[in-house]
Each structure stands twice: as structure tokens, then as C-alpha cells.
N, C-alpha and C positions, 0 to 999 in steps of 0.2 A: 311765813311771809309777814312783813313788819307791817303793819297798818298807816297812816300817813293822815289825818283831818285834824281838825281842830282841839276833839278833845283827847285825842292823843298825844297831843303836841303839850295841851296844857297839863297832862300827867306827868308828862317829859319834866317841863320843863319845872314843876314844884316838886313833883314826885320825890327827890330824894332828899329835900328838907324833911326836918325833925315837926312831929305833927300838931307842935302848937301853932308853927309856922306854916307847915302844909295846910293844912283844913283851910284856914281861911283864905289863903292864896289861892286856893285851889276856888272855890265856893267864890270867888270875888270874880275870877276868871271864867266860870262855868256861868255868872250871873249877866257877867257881861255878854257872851257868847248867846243866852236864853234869857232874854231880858226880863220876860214875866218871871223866870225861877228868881233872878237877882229881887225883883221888886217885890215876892210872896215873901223871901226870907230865908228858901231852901238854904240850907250848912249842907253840905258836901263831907261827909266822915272817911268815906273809901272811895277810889277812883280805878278800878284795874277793870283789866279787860273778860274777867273772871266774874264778877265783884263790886255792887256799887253799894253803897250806903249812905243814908242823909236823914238830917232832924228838921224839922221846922217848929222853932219854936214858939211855945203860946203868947200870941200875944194879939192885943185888943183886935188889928185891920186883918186877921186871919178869921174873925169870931162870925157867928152867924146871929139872926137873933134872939135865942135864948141863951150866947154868950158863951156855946159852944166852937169848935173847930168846924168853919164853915166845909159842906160835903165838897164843893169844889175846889177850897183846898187840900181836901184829903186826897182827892184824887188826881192832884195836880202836885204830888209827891211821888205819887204812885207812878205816875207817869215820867218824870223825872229818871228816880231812879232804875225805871226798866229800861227808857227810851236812852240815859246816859251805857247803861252795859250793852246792848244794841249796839249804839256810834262804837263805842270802843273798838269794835271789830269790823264795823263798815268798811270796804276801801273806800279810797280817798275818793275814785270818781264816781261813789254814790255816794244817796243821803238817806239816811231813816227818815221814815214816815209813820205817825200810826195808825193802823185798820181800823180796832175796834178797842175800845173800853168797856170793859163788862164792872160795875161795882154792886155790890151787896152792901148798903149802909145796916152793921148789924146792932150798932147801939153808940149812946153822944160816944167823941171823945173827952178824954177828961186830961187837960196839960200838953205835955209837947208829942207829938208826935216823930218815931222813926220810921224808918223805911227801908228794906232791905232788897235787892232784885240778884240773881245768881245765874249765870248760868256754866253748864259744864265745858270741858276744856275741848268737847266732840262738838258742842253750838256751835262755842266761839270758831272754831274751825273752820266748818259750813257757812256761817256768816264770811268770813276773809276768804273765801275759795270762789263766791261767786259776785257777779257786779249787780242781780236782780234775788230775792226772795224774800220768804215773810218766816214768821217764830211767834210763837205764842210765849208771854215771857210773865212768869210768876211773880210774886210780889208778897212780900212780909213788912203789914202796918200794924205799928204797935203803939199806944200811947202810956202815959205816965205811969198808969197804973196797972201797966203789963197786960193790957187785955188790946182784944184785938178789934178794932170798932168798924172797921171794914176789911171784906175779903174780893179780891179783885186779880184779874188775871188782863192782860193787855195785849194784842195781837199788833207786832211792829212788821215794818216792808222796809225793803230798802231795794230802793232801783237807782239808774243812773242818773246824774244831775241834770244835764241836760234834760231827760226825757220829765223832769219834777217843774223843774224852773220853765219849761217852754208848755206846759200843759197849763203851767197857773198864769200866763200870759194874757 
């Protein structure tokens, strides 16, 4: 079953440029769409429904005060790239939401941050089959220096639009 929202659409539609041109169409697109991701910084590196990836890179309005990677940036990556492989599979008349945020700040980061979220081709499935449920969605954050500075795991929903947009009324 072919999925139908917004960031589907915008996969479509850069998706089969060449990835100097994808990434940032893509990420220009994804920012507009998620304004705080456009205005943190998130880069957008993969986009599938499989499959997301993104860097945010180091820079000073990301920092906290000792001049590292502020923790609500880190987790505001993290969130990203789970909550974007989520929508991926959304149907069109729901919307993701997310439950809970679990992080373990386990040490600073040092430079730019990536972000990896995955899931297998039996999620993505179960996501597209139904119009209400929830997925607990793993997460790989890695900084410059190949270490891992937090471990976080994110619990996403997705129900019907109506029943989202008429609740927060």
C-alpha cells in the first residue's frame, strides 16, 4: 500500500536527484514542513521509509554553556530522525505523534552530530496497515569523534487527524 503525506511526497519529489542536490532539497523541505528542525539546522542525509538519517552541524546557536552540543539539541535530532521514519509510513489520514522520550545523556558531545533511526520492512508494514498505533523507535547518535554521547530510544503514535487536531482544540 503506497503511503500519501507530506513527507512522502517530499521524498517523491527530490528523491531521485543526485545527492548533492537531494540532501539539501530534501532538508530545505523537511525544514519547512518542521520549522524547529529547519531553524536547529537538522541536514536530512536519507529519507526512505525504511531509513532515515541526518547531521546537525556544530555550530555556536546549537551550543550550551560550556560550549558543548546543547542536550536539547541532541534530542531534538533524535527525534527527528525517528519521528521522520514513523511519518514515512503513516497513512495519509493520520499523523504521528510522540509518546515518550527516554535519553541517557552519557557524556559532552564533541563537533557535529549524526543520527541514524531504522526500522524493518515488518514495522514499516504494521505502521501502513493500520490508521491508530504506537512503536517504540531506536536511535543511533554519534558525534565527530565516533562516540556515542547519548543513548535514547522514543515511543511514536500515530492516530487519525481528525481525532489529533480536534483534541488540541
Amino acid at each position: 500500500m503506497a503511503v500519501d503525506n507530506p513527507f512522502t511526497r517530499i521524498a517523491r519529489r527530490y528523491g531521485w536527484l543526485p545527492g548533492p542536490l537531494r540532501r539539501p532539497l530534501i532538508s530545505w523541505a523537511v525544514g519547512r514542513t518542521i520549522r524547529f528542525v529547519g531553524t536547529a539546522g537538522v541536514r536530512i542525509a536519507a529519507l526512505t521509509p525504511t531509513r532515515v538519517a541526518a547531521r546537525l552541524p556544530d555550530r555556536p546557536r546549537v551550543h550550551n554553556h560550556v560550549g558543548g552540543m546543547h542536550a536539547a539539541a541532541m534530542a531534538l535530532l533524535a527525534e527527528t530522525v525517528t519521528g521522520l521514519v514513523v511519518a514515512m509510513n503513516v497513512p495519509g489520514e493520520s499523523v504521528p505523534v510522540l509518546r515518550t522520550l527516554e535519553v541517557a545523556y552519557r557524556r559532552r558531545a564533541e563537533g557535529a552530530l549524526t543520527a541514524e533511526a531504522t526500522l524493518s520492512d515488518e514495522e514499516a508494514k504494521r505502521i501502513r496497515r493500520a490508521p491508530i498505533g504506537k512503536i517504540d523507535v531506536s536511535v543511533t547518535v554519534v558525534d565527530a569523534a565516533g562516540r556515542r554521547p547519548i543513548e535514547c530510544t522514543l515511543q511514536w503514535a500515530w492516530l487519525p487527524k481528525d481525532r489529533v487536531f480536534r483534541s488540541a482544540a
